[in-house]
C-alpha positions, 0 to 999 in steps of 0.5 A: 582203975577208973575211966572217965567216959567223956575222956575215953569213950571205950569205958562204957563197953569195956565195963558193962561188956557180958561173957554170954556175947562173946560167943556173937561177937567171935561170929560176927568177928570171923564173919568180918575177917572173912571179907578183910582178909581178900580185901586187904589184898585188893585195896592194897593194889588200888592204894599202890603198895604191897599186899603186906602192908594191908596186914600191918595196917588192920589190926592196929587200925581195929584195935585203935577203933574199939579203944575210942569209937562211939559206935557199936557196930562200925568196923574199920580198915582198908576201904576202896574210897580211902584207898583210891584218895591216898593212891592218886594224893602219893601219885601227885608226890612222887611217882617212885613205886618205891617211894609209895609205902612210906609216902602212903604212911605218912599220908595216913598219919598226916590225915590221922592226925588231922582228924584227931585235932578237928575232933578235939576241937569239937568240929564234929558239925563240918559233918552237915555241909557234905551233903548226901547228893554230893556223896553220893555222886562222889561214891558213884564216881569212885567206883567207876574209878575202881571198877576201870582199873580193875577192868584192866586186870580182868582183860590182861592188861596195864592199867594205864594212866591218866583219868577215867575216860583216859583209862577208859579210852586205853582199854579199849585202844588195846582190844587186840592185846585183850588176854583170853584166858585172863578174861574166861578167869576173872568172868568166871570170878565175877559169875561166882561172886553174883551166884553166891551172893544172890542164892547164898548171901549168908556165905562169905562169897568173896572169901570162898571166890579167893579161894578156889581161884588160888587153889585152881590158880596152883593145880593149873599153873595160872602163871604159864598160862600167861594169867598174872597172879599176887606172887610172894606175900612176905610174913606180915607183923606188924612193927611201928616206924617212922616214914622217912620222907623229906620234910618237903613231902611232908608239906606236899602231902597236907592238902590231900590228906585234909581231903582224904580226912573229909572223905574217910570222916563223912564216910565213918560218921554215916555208916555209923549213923545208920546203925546208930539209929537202926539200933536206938544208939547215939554217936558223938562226931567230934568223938568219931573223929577223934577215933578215925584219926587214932586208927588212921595214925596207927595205920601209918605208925605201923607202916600201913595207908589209910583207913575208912569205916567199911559198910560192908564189913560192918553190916556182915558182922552185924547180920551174924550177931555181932554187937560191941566193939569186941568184935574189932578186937577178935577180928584184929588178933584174927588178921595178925594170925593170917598176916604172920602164918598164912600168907603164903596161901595168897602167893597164887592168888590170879589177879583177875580174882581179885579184881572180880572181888573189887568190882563187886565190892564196890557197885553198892556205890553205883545208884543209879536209882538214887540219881533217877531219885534227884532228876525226878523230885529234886534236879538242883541236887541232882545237879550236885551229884552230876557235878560230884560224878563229873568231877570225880571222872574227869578230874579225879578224887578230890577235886570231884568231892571238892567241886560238890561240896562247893555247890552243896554249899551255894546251894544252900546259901542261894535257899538260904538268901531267899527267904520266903515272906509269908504273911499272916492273918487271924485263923479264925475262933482263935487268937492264932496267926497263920499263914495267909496262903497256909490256913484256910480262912485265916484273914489279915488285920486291917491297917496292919501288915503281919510278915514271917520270914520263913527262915532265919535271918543273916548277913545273906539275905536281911537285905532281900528281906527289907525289900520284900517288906517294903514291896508288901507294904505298897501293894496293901490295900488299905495301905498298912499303918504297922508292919509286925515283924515275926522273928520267931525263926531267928535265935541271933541277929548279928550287927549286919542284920540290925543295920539292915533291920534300922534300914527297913525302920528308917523306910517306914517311917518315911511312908508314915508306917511303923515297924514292930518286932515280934515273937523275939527270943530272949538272945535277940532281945537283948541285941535289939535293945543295945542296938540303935534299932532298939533305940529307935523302936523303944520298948513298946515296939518289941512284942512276946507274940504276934498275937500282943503285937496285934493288941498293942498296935489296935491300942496305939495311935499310928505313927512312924517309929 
């Protein structure tokens, strides 16, 4: 048999795969269980569904990954930020516990499928316009999102409703019902967490903190002490099914679930990236879209919630040696083993543990000196990560992650609409053109006015940039008889930009300067000459270089074109 790699990306590692890296991979792969398994259990809390589910949805999602994923390193599964978007997407459905499994499946399999698409449709690009202020604000949100809920358990009480503050605000109304032995488990919890982390960080300190609180949980009887614990975890195989929701939450869930697919694409594609370059790999991201969306619909098939590509999962198995994707593979027949055999061990799991293990899991997200970063060099986009952690705190999730990407997005456009103009001269000993304010030396040519856009021109900004030239243009002394245009960073021009561009023409012409173009691609060329501006300008007003464009005009008589 056969594979066709640009069909399925798995071919290329299924043929080339060695025996001898079988044995690091099984490693890395025992080292990524190793955090799956208490982690599993925890963001199946945060999603809103029973623990067993984790285990439907992990294998499968592992296994859908390493069959189409790009990337060598990445390993996917139930993530805090997948997990907190699907819980507050279900919670705006229904608030029916009892309607959260199906309804969380069917979102996992809404996104899935939405990814799938965008990724066949090559929209791998959207990737760009999530900008990194705007993640990492969000990221930061999330996770005092996390970590508020998670508080809850450690002191003993419900969790509460509403958005951070709110939450924020019951805690600490409710001080008087704090419970003290829940309290001394969950900061004994989060002490060993540290410790080990710190002094033993090759250890997997989230597996060995789940186990000896389950073990101390059972000889003390954690449950008579008032202390909550996990309870009764059914056997876990999984076995597919179709959600039975009504087709009107199927509707009510889309727009969440594009959210939810925005997230869980950034989030894969730029873990993936990382390795990607750590490593002299390449990925493809209308192909990890594709990926994402396969794992995420396998999630949902097999009764699960969404899933993410976990950073630190991958970074573990890649740190023990793990290298392919065979890694997913081992760790997926690993997780089938605990989720059909081994879940009673969990039963006596106390729920402060677990919400240690969340919070330590997630303050990676909380950079705060990433956000001093931005205040101190860049405050328009620590102003986008602001606006994300805002957002996300006060209005939740997606509207957080929304509200960021829409200021990312004006951001650039107000940059992008104000080109700067820079105006060129000879540097000296050559027949090269700087910028005047660049190039030490470098002198203008009399009676001739040498612009550059620093930036490609559009719809946006053409405007500012004909009242920039026309400015320049009456402040030269000795007035310019020529202005040459440079649209050496132009590589289209739609027809908006040619009206305008006839626009500036028509104006020089009217104060006796003429307009040429100059360093124009061979795409632009062409849209010139079909346009009236090629019409009016004529073939000798369009030049290869500035450097031609400053012979002709030396050569010429002036006049308005």
């Amino acid at each position: 048999m056969t594979f066709r790699t640009r069909a399925w990306p798995v071919a290329p590692w299924l043929r080339t795969y060695r025996r001898a890296r079988f044995g690091k991979d099984t490693i890395g792969a025992l080292t990524a269980w190793a955090l799956i398994v208490p982690e599993c259990v925890a963001y199946a809390q945060i999603a809103g569904v029973p623990p067993q589910n984790a285990f439907y949805a992990a294998p499968v999602a592992l296994v859908a990954y390493a069959l189409f994923g790009t990337s060598r390193f990445l390993v996917v599964g139930a993530t805090s930020a997948a997990a907190v978007l699907s819980a507050a997407t279900v919670a705006d459905v229904s608030a029916d516990p009892k309607a959260a499994v199906s309804l969380s499946a069917a979102l996992a399999i809404v996104a899935g499928a939405v990814l799938a698409v965008a990724g066949l449709a090559r929209l791998g690009f959207v990737a760009n316009f999530l900008s990194e202020p705007a993640l990492v604000g969000f990221l930061f949100g999330m996770a005092l999102t996390i970590v508020i809920r998670q508080l809850a358990k450690i002191l003993g009480l419900s969790g509460g409703d509403g958005n951070f503050f709110e939450r924020a605000w019951e805690l600490v109304r409710h001080a008087g019902n704090w419970h003290g032995a829940t309290i001394a488990v969950g900061a004994a919890a989060l002490a060993a967490l540290l410790l080990l982390e710190r002094r033993l960080p090759r250890l997997p300190a989230s597996l060995i903190v789940l186990a000896a609180g389950t073990t101390v949980s059972a000889a003390f009887d954690f449950d008579d002490h008032g202390i909550d614990t996990v309870g009764e975890i059914p056997g876990a195989v999984p076995v597919p099914g179709w959600p039975n929701i009504p087709a009107a939450d199927w509707l009510a869930l889309l727009a969440g679930a594009c959210g939810l697919a925005l997230v869980v694409f950034a989030e894969s594609y730029s873990i993936a990236g990382r390795f990607a370059r750590e490593h002299g790999d390449t990925v493809d991201a209308s192909r990890e879209m594709t990926a994402m969306g396969t794992a995420n619909l396998a999630a949902g098939l097999f009764k699960g919630f969404a899933v993410s590509g976990s950073a630190s999962r991958s970074a573990a198995a890649e740190a023990s040696g793990g290298s392919s994707p065979m890694v997913s593979v081992v760790a997926a027949v690993l997780i089938l083993i605990t989720g059909a055999f081994l879940t009673p061990l969990f039963t006596d799991l106390p729920e402060p543990v677990l919400g240690a293990i969340v919070v330590v899991a997630v303050r990676s997200f909380l950079k705060v000196a990433e956000l001093r970063r931005y205040w101190q060099w860049d405050k328009p986009n620590f102003a986008v990560a602001a606006a994300a952690l805002v957002g996300v705190l006060a209005l939740d999730l997606l509207p957080g992650l929304l509200i960021a990407v829409a200021l990312s997005l004006l951001l650039f456009i107000a940059r992008a609409s104000r080109p700067r103009i820079a105006v060129l001269g000879r540097i000296p000993a050559t027949d090269r053109y700087g910028d005047t304010e660049e190039q030490p030396g470098a002198a203008t040519v009399p009676g001739l006015l040498l612009v550059r856009p620093d930036g490609a021109l559009f719809f946006g900004n053409a405007e500012r940039l004909k009242l920039g030239v026309l400015d320049l243009v009456a402040r030269t002394d000795p007035p310019a008889g020529r202005v040459v245009l440079n649209l050496v960073s132009s590589y289209r021009l739609g027809l908006p930009v040619l009206d305008t561009l006839e626009e500036l023409r028509a104006e020089l012409a009217h104060r006796d300067c003429a307009l040429h173009l100059a360093h124009i691609h061979p795409e632009v060329r062409a849209a010139v000459a079909a346009s009236p501006l090629g019409h009016a300008l004529g073939p000798d007003a369009v030049h290869l270089s500035v450097a031609a464009a400053v012979t002709a005009c030396r050569h010429a008589p002036i006049s308005g074109n």
